[in-house]
C-alpha positions as a Markdown table, in Angstrom:
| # | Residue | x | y | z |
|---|---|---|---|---|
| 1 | Unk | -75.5 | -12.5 | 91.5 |
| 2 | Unk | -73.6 | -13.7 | 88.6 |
| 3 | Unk | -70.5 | -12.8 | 86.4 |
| 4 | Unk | -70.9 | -11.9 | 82.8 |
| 5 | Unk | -71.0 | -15.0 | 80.5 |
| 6 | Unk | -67.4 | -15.9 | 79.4 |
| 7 | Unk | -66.1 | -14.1 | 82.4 |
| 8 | Unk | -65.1 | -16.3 | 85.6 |
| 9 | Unk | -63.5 | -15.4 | 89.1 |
| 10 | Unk | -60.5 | -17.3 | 90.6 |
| 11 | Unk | -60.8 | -18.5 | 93.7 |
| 12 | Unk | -57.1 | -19.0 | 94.8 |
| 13 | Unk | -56.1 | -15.6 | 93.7 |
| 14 | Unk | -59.2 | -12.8 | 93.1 |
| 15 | Unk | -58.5 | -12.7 | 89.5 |
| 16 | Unk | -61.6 | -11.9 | 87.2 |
| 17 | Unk | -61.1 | -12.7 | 84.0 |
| 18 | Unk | -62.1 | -13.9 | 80.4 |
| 19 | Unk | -63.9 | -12.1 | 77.7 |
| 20 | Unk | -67.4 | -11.2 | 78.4 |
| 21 | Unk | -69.8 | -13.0 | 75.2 |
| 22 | Unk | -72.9 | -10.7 | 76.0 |
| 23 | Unk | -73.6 | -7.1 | 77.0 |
| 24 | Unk | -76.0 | -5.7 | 79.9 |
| 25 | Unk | -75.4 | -4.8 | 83.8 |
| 26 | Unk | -74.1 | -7.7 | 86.1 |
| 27 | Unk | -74.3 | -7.6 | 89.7 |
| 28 | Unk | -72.8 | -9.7 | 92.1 |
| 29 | Unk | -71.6 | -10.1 | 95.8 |
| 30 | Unk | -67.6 | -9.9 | 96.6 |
| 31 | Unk | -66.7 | -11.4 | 100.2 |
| 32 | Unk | -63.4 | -12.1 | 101.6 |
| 33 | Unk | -62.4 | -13.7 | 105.2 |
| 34 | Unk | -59.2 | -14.2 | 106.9 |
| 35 | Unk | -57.6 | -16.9 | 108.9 |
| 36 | Unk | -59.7 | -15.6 | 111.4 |
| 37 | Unk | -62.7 | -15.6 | 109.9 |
| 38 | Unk | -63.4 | -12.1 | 110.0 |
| 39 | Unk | -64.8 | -10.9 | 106.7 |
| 40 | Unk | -66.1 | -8.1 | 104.9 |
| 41 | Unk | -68.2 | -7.6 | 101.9 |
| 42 | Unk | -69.3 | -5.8 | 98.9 |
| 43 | Unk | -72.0 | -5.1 | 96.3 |
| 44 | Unk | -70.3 | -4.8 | 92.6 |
| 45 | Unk | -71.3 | -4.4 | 89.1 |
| 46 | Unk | -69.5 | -4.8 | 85.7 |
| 47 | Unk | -71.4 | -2.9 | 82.6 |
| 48 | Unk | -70.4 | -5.0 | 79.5 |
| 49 | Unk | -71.3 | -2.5 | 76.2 |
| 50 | Unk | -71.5 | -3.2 | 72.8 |
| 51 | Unk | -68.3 | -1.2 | 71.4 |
| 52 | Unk | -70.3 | -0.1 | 68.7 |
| 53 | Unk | -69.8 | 3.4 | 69.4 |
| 54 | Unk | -66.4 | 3.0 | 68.9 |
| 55 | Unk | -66.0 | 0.1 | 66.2 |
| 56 | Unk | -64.7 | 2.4 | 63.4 |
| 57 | Unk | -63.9 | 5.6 | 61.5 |
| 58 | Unk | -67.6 | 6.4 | 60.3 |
| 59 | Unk | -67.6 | 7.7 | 56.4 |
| 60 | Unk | -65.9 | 11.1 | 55.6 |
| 61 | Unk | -63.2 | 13.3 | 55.4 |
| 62 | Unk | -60.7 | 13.7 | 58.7 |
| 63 | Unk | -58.0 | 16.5 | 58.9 |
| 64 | Unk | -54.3 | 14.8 | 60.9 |
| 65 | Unk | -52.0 | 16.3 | 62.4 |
| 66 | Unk | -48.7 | 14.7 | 64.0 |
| 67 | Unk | -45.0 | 15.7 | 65.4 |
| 68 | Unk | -42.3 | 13.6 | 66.4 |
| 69 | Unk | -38.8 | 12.9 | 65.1 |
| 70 | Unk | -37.1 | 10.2 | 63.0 |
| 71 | Unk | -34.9 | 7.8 | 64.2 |
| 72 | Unk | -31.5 | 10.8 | 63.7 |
| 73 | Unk | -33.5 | 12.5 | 65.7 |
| 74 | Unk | -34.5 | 15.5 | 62.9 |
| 75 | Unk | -37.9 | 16.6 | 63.9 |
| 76 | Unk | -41.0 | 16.0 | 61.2 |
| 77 | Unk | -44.4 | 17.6 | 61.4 |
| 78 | Unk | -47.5 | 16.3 | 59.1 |
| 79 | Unk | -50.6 | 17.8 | 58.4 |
| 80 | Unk | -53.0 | 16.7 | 55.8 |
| 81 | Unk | -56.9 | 15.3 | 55.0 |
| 82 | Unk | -58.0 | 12.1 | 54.0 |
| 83 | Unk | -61.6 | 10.5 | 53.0 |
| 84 | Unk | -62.6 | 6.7 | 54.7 |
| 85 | Unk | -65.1 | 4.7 | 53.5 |
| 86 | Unk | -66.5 | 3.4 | 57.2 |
| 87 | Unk | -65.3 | 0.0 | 55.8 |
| 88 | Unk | -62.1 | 0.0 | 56.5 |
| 89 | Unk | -60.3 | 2.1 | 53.4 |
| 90 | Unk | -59.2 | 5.7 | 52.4 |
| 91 | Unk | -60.1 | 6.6 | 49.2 |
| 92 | Unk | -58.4 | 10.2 | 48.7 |
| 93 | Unk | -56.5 | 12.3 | 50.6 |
| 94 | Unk | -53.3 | 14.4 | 50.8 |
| 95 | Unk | -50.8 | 15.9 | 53.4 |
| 96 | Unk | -47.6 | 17.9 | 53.6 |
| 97 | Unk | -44.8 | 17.0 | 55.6 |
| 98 | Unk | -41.6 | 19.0 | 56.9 |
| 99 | Unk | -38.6 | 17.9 | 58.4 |
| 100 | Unk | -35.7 | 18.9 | 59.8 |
| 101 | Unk | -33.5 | 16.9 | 58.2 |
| 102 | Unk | -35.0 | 16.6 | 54.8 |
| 103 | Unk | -37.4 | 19.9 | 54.0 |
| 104 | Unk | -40.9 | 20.0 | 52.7 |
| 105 | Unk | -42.9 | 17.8 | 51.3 |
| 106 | Unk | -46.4 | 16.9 | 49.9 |
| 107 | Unk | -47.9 | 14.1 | 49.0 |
| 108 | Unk | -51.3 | 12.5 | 47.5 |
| 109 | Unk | -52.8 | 9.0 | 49.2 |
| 110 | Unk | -53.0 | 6.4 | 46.9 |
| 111 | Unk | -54.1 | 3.9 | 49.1 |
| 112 | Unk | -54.8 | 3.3 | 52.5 |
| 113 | Unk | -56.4 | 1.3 | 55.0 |
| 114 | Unk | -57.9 | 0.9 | 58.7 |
| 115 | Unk | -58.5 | -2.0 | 60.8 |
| 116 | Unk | -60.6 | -0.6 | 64.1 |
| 117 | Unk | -61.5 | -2.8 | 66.6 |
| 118 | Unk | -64.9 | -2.9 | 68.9 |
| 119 | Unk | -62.8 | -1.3 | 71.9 |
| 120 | Unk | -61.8 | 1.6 | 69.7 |
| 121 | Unk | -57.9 | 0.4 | 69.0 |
| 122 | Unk | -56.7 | -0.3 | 66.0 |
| 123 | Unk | -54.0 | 0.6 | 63.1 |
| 124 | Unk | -54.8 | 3.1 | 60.1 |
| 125 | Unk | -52.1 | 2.6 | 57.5 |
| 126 | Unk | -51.5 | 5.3 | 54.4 |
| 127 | Unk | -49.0 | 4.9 | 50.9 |
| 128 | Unk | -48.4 | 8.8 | 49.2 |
| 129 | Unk | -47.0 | 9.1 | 45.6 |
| 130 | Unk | -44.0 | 9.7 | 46.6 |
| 131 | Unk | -43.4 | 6.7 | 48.3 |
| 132 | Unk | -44.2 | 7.6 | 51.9 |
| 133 | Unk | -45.6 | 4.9 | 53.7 |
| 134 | Unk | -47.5 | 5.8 | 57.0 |
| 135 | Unk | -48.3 | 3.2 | 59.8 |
| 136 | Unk | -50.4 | 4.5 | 62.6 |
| 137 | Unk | -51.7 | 3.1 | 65.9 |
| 138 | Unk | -55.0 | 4.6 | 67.1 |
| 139 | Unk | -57.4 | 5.3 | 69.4 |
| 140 | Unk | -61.0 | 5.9 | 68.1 |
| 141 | Unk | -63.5 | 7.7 | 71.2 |
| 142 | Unk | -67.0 | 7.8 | 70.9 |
| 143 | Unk | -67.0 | 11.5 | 70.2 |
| 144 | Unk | -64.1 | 14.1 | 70.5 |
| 145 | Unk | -60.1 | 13.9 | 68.6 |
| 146 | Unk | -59.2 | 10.3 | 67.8 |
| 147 | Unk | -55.7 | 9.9 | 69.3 |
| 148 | Unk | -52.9 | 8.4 | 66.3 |
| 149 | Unk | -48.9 | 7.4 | 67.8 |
| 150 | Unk | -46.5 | 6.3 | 64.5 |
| 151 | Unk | -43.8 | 3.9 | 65.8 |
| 152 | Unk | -40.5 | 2.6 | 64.6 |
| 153 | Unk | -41.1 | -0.2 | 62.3 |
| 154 | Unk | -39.0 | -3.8 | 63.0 |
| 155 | Unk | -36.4 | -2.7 | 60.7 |
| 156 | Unk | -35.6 | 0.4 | 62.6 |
| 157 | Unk | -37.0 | 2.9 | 60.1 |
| 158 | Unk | -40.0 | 5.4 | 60.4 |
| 159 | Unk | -40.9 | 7.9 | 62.7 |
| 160 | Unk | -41.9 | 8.3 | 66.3 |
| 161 | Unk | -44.5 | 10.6 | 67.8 |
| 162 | Unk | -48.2 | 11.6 | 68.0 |
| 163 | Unk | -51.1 | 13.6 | 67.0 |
| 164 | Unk | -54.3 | 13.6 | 66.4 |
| 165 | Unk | -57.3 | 13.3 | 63.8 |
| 166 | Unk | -60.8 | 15.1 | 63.8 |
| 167 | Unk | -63.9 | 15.0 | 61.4 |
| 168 | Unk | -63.7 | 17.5 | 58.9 |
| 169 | Unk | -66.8 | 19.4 | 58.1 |
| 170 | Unk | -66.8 | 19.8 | 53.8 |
| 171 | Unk | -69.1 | 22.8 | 54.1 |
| 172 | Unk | -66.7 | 24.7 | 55.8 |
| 173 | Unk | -63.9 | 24.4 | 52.9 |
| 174 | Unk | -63.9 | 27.8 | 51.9 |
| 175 | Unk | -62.3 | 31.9 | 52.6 |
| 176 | Unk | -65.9 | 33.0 | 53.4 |
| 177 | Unk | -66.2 | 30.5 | 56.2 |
| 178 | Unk | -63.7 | 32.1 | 58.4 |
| 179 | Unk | -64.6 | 34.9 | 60.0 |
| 180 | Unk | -64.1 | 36.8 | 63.5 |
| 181 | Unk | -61.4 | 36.6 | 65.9 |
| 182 | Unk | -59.0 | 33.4 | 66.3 |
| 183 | Unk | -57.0 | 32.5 | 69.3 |
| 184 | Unk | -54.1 | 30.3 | 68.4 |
| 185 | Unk | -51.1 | 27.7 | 69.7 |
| 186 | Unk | -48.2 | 26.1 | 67.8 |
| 187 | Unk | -45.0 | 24.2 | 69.0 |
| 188 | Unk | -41.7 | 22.6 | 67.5 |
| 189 | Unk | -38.4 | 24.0 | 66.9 |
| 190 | Unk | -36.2 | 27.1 | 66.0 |
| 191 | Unk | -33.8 | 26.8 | 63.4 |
| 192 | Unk | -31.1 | 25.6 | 66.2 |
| 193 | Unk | -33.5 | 22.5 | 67.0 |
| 194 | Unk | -34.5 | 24.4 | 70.1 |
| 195 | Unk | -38.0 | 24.0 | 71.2 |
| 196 | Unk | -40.6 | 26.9 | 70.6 |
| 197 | Unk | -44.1 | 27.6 | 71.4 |
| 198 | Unk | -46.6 | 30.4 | 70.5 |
| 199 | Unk | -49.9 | 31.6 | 71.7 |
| 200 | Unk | -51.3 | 34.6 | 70.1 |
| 201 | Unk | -54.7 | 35.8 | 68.6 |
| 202 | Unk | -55.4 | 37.1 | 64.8 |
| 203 | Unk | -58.9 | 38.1 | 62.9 |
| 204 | Unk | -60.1 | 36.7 | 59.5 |
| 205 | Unk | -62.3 | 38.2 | 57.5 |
| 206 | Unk | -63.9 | 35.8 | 55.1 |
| 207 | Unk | -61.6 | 36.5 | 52.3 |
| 208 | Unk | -57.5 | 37.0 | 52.1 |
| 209 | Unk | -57.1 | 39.5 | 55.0 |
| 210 | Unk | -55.5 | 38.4 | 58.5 |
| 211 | Unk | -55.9 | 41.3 | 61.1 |
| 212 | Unk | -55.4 | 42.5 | 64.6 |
| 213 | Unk | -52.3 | 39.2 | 65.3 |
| 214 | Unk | -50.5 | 39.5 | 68.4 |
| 215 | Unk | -48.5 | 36.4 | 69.3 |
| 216 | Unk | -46.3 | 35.5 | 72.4 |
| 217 | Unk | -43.4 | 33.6 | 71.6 |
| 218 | Unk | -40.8 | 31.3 | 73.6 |
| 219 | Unk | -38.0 | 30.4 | 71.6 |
| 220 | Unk | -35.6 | 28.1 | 74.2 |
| 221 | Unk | -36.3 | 30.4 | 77.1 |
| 222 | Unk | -36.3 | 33.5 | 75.8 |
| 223 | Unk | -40.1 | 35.2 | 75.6 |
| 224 | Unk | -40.9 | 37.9 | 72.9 |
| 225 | Unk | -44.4 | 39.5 | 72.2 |
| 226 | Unk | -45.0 | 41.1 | 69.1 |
| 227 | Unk | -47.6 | 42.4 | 66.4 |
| 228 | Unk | -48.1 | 40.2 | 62.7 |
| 229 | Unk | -50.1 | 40.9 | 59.8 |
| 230 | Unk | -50.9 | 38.4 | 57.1 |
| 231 | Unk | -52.4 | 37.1 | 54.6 |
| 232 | Unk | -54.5 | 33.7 | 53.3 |
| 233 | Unk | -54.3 | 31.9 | 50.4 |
| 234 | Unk | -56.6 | 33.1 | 47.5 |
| 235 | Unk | -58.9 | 29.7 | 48.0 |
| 236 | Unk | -59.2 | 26.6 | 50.3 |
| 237 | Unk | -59.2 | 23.1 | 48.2 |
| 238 | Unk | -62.8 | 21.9 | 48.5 |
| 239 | Unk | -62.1 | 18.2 | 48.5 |
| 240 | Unk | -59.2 | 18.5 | 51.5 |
| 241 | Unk | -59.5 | 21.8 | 53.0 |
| 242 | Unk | -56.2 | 22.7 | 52.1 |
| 243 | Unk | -55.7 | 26.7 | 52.3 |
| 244 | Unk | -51.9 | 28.5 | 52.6 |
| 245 | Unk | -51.4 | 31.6 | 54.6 |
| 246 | Unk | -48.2 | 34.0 | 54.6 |
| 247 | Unk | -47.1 | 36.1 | 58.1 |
| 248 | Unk | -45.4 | 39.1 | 58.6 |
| 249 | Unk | -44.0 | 38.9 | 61.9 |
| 250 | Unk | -41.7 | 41.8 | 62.6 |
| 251 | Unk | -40.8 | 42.4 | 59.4 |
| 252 | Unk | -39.9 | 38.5 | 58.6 |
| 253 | Unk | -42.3 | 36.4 | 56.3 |
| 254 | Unk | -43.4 | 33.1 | 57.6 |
| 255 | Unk | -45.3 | 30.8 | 55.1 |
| 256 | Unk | -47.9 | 28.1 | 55.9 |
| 257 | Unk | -50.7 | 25.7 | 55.2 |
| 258 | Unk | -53.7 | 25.5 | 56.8 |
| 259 | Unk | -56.6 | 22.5 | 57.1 |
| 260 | Unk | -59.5 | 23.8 | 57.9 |
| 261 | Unk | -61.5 | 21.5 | 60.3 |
| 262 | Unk | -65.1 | 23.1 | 60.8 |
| 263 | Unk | -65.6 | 26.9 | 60.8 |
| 264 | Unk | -64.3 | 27.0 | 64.3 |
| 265 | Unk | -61.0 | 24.8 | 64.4 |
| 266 | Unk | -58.3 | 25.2 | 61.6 |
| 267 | Unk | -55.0 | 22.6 | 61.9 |
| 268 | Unk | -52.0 | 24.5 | 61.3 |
| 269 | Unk | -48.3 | 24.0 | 60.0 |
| 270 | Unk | -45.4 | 26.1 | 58.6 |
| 271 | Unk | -43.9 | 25.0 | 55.4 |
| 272 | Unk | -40.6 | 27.2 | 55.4 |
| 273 | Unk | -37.2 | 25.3 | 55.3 |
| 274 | Unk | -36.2 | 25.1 | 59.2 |
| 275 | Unk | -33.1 | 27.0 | 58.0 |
| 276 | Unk | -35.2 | 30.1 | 57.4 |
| 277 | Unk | -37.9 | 29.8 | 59.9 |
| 278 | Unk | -39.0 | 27.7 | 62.5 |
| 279 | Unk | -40.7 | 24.2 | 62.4 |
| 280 | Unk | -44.0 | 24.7 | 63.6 |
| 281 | Unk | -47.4 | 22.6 | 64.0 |
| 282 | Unk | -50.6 | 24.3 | 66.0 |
| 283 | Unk | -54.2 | 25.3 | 66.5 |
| 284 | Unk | -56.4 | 28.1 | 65.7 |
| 285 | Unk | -60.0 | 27.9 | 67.5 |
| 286 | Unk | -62.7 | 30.1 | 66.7 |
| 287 | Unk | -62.9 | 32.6 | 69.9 |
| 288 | Unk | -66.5 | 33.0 | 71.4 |
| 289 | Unk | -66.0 | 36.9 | 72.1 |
| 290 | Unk | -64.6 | 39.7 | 70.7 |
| 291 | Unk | -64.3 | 42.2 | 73.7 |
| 292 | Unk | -62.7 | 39.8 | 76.5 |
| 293 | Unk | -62.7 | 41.1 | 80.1 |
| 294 | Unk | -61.6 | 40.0 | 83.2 |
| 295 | Unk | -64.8 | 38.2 | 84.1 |
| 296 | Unk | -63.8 | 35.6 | 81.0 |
| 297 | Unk | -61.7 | 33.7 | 84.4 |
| 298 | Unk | -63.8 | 32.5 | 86.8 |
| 299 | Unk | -64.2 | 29.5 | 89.1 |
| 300 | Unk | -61.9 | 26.4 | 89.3 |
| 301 | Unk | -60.2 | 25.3 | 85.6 |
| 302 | Unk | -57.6 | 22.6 | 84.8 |
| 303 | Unk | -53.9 | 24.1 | 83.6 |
| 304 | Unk | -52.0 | 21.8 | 81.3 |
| 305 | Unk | -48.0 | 22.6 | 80.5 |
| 306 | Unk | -46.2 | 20.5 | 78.6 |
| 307 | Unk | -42.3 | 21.5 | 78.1 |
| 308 | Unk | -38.9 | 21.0 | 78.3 |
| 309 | Unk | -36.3 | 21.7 | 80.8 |
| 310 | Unk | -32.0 | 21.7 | 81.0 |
| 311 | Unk | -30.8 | 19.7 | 83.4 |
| 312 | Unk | -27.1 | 18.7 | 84.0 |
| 313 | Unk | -27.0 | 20.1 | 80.2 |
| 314 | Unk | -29.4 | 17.4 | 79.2 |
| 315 | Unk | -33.0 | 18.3 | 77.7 |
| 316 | Unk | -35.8 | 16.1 | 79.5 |
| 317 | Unk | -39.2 | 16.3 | 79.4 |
| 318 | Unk | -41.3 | 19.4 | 81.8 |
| 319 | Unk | -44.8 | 18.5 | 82.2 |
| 320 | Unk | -47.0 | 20.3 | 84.5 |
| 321 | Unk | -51.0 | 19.8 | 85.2 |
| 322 | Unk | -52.8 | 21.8 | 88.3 |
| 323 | Unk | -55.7 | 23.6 | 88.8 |
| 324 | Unk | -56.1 | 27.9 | 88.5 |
| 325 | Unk | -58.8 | 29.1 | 90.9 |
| 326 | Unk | -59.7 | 32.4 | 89.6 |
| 327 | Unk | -62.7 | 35.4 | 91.2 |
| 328 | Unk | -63.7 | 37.2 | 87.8 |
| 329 | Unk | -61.8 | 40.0 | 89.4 |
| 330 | Unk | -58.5 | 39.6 | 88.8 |
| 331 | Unk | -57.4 | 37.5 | 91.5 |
| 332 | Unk | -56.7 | 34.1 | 91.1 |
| 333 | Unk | -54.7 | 31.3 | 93.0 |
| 334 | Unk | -52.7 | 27.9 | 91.2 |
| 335 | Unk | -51.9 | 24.9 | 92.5 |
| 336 | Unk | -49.6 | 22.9 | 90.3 |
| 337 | Unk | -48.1 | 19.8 | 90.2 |
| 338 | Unk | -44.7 | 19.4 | 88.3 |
| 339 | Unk | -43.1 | 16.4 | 86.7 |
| 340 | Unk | -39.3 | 17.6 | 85.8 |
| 341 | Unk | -37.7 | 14.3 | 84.1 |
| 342 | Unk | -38.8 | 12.0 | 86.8 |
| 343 | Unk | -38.6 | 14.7 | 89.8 |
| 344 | Unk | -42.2 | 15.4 | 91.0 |
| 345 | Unk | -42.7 | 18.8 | 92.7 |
| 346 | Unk | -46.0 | 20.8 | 94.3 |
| 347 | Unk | -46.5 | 24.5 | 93.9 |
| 348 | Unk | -49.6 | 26.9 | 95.0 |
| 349 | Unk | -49.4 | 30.5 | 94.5 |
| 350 | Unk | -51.6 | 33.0 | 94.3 |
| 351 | Unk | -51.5 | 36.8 | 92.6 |
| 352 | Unk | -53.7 | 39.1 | 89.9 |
| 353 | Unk | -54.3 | 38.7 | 86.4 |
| 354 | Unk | -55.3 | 40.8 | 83.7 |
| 355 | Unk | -57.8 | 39.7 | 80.9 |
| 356 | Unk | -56.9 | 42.1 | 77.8 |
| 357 | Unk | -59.7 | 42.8 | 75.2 |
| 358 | Unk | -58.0 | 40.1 | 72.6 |
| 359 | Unk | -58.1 | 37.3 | 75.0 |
| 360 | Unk | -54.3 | 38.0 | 75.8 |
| 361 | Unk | -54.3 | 37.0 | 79.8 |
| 362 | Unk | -51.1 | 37.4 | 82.2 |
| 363 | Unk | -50.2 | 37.4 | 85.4 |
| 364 | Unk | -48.5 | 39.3 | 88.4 |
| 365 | Unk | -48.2 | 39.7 | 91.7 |
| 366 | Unk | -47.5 | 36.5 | 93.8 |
| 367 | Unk | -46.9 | 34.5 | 90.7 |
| 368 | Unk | -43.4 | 35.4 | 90.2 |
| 369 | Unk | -41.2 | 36.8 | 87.2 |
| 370 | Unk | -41.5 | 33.8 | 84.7 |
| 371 | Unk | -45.5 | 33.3 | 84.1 |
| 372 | Unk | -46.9 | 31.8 | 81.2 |
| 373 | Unk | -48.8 | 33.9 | 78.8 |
| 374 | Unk | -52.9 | 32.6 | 78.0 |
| 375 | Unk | -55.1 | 33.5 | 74.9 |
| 376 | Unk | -58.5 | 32.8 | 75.4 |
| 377 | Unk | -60.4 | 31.1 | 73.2 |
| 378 | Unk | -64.0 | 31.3 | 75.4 |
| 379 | Unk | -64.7 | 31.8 | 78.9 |
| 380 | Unk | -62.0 | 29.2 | 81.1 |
| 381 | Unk | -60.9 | 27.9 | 78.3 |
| 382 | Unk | -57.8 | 28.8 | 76.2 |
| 383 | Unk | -54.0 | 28.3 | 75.2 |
């Protein structure tokens, strides 16, 4: 067989290196002996492919969304839409930021630029009227979310954190494309820079009317579940996507903006000053049912839970991945693995759960007194 061309094998020390000069399927032979000369063998293949797929951001218009904190620490959300060219500039676009330390913002793009290269990495920069001057790192798939991290700049100003940005679909910019049930997520802080999360589920009706919300909420440990009304923005921009919605969540208001993605995915963020409400970014998707039943669990699904956890008085990060096993019944088994700042930990357990007609899923039994609450947004999938 042979190695790719560019592309040579070391014979002191294994290594196969270089950077392969043409594409296609190369086989080859791998042998090793010992002092002995006993040896064993093996039949390998490197697949050398063009990049293409992944060489830029093809023409159009792309909803972002990040979180992450500034170098004091204050926590800043963005969410906004912009247009590129697919040759390595955006034209338009505009976002609205809020921060901790500093309060809302918006902002038009002036200018901006992207440099993509053919294994999908690369650097998308943006400058806003107001100054605001947005260096990105990111990571362009050949379908799906392309991944963005911001980093601290050499002099030490900037942001850190990470996000994402999706292909906006321009037919979709208006009231009358939303309709049906929603299941949601969002995540950031309270107004004491605690972290919060919420899953819940709302209806929209085409026009102004948000219906039927229920939301689950933990603010720093402590778990509410309440009712919300609300509201949407008279119109959605047509160029960005840009709509605004208004909550009334137990008798509070809670203003927002909205970038609407396709007619199934909206990008949200809440635009009150942290010291009124909390500092929120999320996700609505579109749910595929509007009569959920137990039957939407079933089979093997993957469980994903990021978070945070006090220890020794010191927040560190509470990430948890594992696998939910569940009969369509009601019954379902989890086996979890945790990752508490540094300190890995297995769990399986096993109890009931209840599938409510709104997606709203929770468990009992076995699973003990602290279970996370689901919303589904389709069968086995969810928040």
């Amino acid at each position: 067989g042979a190695l790719p061309g560019g592309v040579s094998l070391n014979g002191s020390t294994g290594v196969i290196s270089g950077t392969p000069s043409t594409t296609g399927t190369y086989t080859f032979n791998l042998e090793v002996r010992d002092v002995d000369n006993n040896f064993a063998g093996k039949t390998l293949s490197i697949i050398v492919g063009s990049g293409a797929a992944n060489s830029t951001l093809s023409s159009g218009t792309y909803a972002i969304a990040f979180s992450g904190h500034n170098t004091n620490g204050s926590s800043r959300f963005r969410a906004g839409s912009f247009v590129a060219d697919g040759n390595g500039n955006i034209t338009s676009g505009y976002f609205d930021q809020n921060a901790s330390d500093n309060g809302i913002t918006s902002s038009t793009i002036v200018s901006g630029n992207y440099s993509i290269e053919a294994n999908g990495l690369g650097v998308l920069s943006v400058t806003g009227t107001n100054g605001d001057s947005v260096i990105l790192a990111v990571a362009v798939p050949s379908n799906g979310d392309t991944r963005i991290i911001q980093f601290l700049r050499n002099d030490g100003t900037g942001a850190e954190g990470s996000g994402v940005i999706a292909k906006q679909d321009p037919t979709k910019f208006s009231l009358a494309s939303l309709t049906g049930p929603f299941a949601f997520l969002s995540s950031g802080v309270d107004s004491g820079l605690n972290r919060i999360s919420t899953a819940g589920a709302f209806t929209l009706n085409g026009s102004t009317t948000i219906a039927n919300g229920e939301l689950d909420t933990d603010d720093n440990g402590v778990a509410q579940n309440t009712t919300f009304t609300g509201t949407l923005g008279n119109t959605v921009n047509s160029v960005t996507g840009r709509g605004t919605s208004q909550l009334n969540i137990n008798s509070k208001t809670v203003n927002g903006v909205f970038y609407v993605v396709s007619a199934n995915r909206i990008i949200t963020m809440g635009i009150d000053p942290i010291q009124t409400n909390s500092l929120v970014l999320g996700t609505a998707l579109s749910q595929s049912a509007t009569n959920f039943d137990d039957t939407a669990l079933s089979g093997n699904d993957l469980i994903e839970i990021p978070g945070v956890e006090i220890v020794n008085s010191v927040p560190v990060a509470n990430a948890t991945l594992g696998l939910i096993t569940a009969d369509g019944k009601g019954n379902a088994s989890v086996t979890l693995d945790q990752n508490n700042g540094g300190t890995m930990s297995q769990t399986t357990l096993s109890g009931t759960y209840t599938v409510l007609a709104n997606g709203r899923v929770t468990l009992s039994g076995g699973f003990g007194n602290h279970t996370p609450v689901f919303y589904l947004a389709g069968t086995n999938t969810g928040f």
